[in-house]
C-alpha positions in Angstrom: 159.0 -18.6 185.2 156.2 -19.1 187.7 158.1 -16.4 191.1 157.3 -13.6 192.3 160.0 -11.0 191.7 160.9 -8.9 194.8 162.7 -5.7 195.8 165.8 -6.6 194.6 164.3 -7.7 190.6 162.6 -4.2 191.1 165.6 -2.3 191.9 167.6 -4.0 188.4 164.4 -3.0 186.5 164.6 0.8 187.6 168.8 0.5 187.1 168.0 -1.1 183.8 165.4 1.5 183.0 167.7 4.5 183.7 170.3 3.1 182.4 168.5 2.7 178.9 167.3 6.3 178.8 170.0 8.3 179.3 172.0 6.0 176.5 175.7 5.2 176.3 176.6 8.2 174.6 175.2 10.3 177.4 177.3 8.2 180.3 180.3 8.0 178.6 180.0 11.9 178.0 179.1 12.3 181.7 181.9 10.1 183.3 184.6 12.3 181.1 183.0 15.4 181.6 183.0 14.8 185.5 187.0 13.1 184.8 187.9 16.7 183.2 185.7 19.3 185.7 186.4 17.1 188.5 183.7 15.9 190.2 184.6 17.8 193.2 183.4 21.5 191.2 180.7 20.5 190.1 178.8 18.8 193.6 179.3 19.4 197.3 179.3 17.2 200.0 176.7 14.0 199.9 175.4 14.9 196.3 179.2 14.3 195.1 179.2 10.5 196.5 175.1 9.9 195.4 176.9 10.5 191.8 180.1 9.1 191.4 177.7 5.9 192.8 175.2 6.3 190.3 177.7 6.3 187.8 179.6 3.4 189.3 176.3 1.4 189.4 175.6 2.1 186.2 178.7 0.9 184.3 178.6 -2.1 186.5 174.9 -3.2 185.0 176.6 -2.6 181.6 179.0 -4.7 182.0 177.4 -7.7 184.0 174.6 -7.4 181.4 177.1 -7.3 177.9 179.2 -10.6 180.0 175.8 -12.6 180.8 174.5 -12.3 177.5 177.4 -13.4 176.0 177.9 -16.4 177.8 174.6 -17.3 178.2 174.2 -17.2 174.3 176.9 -19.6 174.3 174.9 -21.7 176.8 171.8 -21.7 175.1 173.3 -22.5 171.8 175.0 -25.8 173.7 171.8 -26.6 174.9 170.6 -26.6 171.6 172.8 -28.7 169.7 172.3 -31.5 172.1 168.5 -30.9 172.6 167.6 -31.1 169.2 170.4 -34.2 168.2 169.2 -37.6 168.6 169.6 -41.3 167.3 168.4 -44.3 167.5 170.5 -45.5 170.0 169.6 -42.9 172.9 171.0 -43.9 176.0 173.4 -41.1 175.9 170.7 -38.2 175.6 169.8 -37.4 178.9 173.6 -37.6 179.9 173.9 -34.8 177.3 171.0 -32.7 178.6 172.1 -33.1 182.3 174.5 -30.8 181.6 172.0 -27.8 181.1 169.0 -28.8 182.8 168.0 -29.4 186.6 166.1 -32.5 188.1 162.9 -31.3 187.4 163.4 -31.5 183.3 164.6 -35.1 183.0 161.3 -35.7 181.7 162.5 -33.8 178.4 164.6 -36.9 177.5 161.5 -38.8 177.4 159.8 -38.3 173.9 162.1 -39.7 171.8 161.3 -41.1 168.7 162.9 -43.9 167.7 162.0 -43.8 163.9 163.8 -40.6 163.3 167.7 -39.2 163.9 167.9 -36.1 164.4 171.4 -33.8 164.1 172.2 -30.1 164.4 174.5 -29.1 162.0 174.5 -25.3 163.0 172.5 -23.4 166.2 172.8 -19.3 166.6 171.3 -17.4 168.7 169.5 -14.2 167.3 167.8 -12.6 170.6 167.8 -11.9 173.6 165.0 -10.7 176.0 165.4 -10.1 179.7 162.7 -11.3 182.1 165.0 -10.3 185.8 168.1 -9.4 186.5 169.6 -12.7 186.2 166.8 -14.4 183.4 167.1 -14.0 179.8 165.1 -16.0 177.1 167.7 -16.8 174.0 165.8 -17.1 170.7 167.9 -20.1 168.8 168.1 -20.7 165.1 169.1 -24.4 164.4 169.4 -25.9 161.1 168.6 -29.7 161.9 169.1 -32.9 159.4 166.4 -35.2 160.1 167.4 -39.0 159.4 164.1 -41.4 159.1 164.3 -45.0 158.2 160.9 -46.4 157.0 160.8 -49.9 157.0 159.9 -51.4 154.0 158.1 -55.1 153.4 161.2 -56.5 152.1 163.3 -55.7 155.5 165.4 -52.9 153.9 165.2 -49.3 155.8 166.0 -46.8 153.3 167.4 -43.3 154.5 165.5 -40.1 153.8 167.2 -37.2 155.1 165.8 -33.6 155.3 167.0 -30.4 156.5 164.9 -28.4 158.5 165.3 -24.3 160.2 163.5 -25.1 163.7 163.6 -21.9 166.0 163.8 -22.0 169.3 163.3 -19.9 172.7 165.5 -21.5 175.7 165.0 -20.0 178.9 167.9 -19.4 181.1 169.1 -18.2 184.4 172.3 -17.1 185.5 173.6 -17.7 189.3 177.0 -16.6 190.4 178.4 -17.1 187.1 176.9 -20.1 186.2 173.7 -21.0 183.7 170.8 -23.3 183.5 168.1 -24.0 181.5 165.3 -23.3 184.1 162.0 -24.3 182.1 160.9 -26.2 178.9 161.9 -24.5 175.5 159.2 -23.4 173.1 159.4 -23.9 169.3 158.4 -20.7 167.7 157.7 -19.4 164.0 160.1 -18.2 161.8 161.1 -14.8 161.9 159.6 -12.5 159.7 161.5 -10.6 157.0 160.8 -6.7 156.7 159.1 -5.1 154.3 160.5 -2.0 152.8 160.4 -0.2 149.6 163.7 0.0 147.5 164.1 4.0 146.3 166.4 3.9 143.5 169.5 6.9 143.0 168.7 9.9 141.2 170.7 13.1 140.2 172.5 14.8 137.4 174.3 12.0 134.8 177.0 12.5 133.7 177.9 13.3 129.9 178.4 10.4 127.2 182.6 11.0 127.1 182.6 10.6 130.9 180.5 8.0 130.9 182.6 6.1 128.5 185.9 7.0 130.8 184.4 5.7 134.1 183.4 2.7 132.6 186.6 1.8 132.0 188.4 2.8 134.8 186.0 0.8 136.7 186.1 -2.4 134.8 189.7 -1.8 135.3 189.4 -1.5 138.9 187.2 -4.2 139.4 188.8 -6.5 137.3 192.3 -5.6 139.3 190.1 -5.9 142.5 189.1 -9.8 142.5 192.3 -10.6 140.6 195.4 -8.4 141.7 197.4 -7.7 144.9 197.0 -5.0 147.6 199.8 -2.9 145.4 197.9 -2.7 142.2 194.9 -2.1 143.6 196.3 0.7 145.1 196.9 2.3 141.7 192.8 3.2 141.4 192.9 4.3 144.3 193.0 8.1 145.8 196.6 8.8 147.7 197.5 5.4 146.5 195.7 3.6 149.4 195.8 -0.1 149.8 193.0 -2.3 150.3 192.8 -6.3 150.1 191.0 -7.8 147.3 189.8 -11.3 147.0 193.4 -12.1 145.2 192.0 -14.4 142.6 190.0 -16.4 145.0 186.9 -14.8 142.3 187.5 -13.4 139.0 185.5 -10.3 137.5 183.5 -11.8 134.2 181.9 -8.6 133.4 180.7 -5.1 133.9 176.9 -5.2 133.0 175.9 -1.9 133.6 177.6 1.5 135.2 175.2 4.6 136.6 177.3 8.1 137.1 175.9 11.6 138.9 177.7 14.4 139.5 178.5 15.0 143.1 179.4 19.0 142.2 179.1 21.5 139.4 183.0 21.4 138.5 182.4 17.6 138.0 185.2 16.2 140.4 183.4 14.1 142.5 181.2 11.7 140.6 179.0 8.6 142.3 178.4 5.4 140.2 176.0 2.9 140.8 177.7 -0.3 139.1 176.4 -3.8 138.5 179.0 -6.6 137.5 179.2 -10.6 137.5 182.3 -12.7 139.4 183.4 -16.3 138.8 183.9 -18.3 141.7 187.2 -19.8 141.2 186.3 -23.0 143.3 182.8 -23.6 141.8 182.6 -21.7 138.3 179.3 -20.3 139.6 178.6 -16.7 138.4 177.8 -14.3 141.1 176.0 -10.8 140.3 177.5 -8.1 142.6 176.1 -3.9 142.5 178.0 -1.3 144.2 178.2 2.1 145.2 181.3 4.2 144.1 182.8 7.4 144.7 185.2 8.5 142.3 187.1 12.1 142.6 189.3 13.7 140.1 192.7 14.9 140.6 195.4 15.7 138.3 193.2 14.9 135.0 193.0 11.3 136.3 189.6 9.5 137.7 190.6 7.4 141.3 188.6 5.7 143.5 187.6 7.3 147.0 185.8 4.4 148.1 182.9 1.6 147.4 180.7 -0.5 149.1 177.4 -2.4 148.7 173.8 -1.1 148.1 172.9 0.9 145.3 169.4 2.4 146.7 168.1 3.2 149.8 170.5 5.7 150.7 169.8 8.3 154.0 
């Protein structure tokens, strides 16, 4: 950002710093613990005061830091959307900018080009570093339509429109509550997906007749799941609890393939790995969805304890 940073930037760095160490779970544990002792049992005199102001200091970085990120997400995701929309007629742009920018960046109003509209249809924000105690870069991800209009020999200018991810990393500045965009953005690369291995479930199956009875009790549950109300849902459930389904808004087409293990020796608790395919309702496109499942058995009847996505990678 081109300053030196002084005492004061030093002093958030070594607040930040502790702060991050000892971890939330270690304050909130502290500030209790001192709450039910009493701070006065544990410390005497002056070392009493030094920590009921540590503390104090501490949860007030907290929270300045959780309020400034959020509105300065906000911020930077404004800037964005105006930033990165622009037309042909572009007299309004730098009107639209002057409400992020200082002086000193009218100049990024300047190269527009004139062959090309340009319009955000979407901006999120998906980092956030911090440079001072009152500078954070926010990492944008904008999903931009590009309009061009190439002029053709007869006089007609065709549209070709594109859609384009651009990322984005706005710097910004906070002061007494307010933001700014204090330097030019820079256009980075896309994000990087991570590379993991998928480790497939593996235990004790089930035998064939239980097999056959959890399949079915699971296409049943499945197919009362997308389709049914809270009520019947509950019905697969263990103590009758209710969950929401998707109320026909999708429609089970079929269960392609069920996985069971047994959880225990006495086979009562059983895991299923299942893999089925929903209708959207709207569209009529078929969806594939797999699932996790724990099932238990009570009073010679199979009900469902709970499910939820992934069927590998479990810890």
């Amino acid at each position: 950002m081109g300053k030196i940073l002084g005492l004061k930037n030093k002093t958030f760095k070594l607040k930040t710093v502790i702060f991050q160490r000892i971890g939330k779970g270690l304050l909130w544990t502290l500030v209790v613990f001192l709450i039910l002792r009493g701070i006065g049992t544990l410390f005497e005199g002056d070392e009493t005061v030094s920590a009921k102001e540590m503390i104090n200091e501490l949860i007030k970085t907290k929270e300045y830091k959780e309020r400034v990120e959020y509105e300065a997400t906000s911020f930077a995701e404004g800037f964005v959307y105006e930033y990165m929309t622009t037309s042909r007629d572009s007299e309004d742009y730098l009107n639209r900018l002057k409400k992020y920018i200082p002086t000193y960046l009218y100049s990024l109003a300047d190269k527009v080009n004139n062959e090309t509209a340009t319009k955000v249809l979407e901006a999120n924000a998906y980092k956030i570093d911090w440079i001072s105690e009152n500078q954070l870069n926010v990492s944008v991800r904008a999903k931009v339509e590009y309009t061009s209009f190439e002029k053709q020999e007869d006089g007609r200018e065709p549209k070709v429109v594109k859609l384009s991810n651009v990322y984005i990393k706005v710097p910004v500045t906070e002061k007494d509550g307010k933001y700014l965009v204090e330097d030019y953005p820079a256009f980075l690369p896309e994000p990087q997906k991570a590379d993991i291995k998928f480790n497939f479930y593996s235990g004790e199956g089930v035998d064939g007749e239980t097999s056959k009875e959890i399949e079915g009790v699971l296409e049943n549950f499945f197919k009362t799941y997308y389709s049914g109300n809270s009520g019947e849902i509950s019905y697969y459930m263990v103590d009758n609890v209710k969950i929401k389904g998707t109320e026909g808004r999708f429609k089970l087409n079929k269960v392609e393939e069920v996985r069971s293990y047994n959880l225990n020796k006495e086979g009562t608790e059983i895991f299923s790995i299942v893999r089925l395919t929903i209708i959207d309702s709207i569209s009529s496109r078929e969806f594939e969805q797999r699932f996790n499942v724990n099932l238990i058995r009570k009073d010679n009847r199979l009900y469902i304890k709970d499910f939820d996505v992934r069927t590998g990678n479990f810890k």
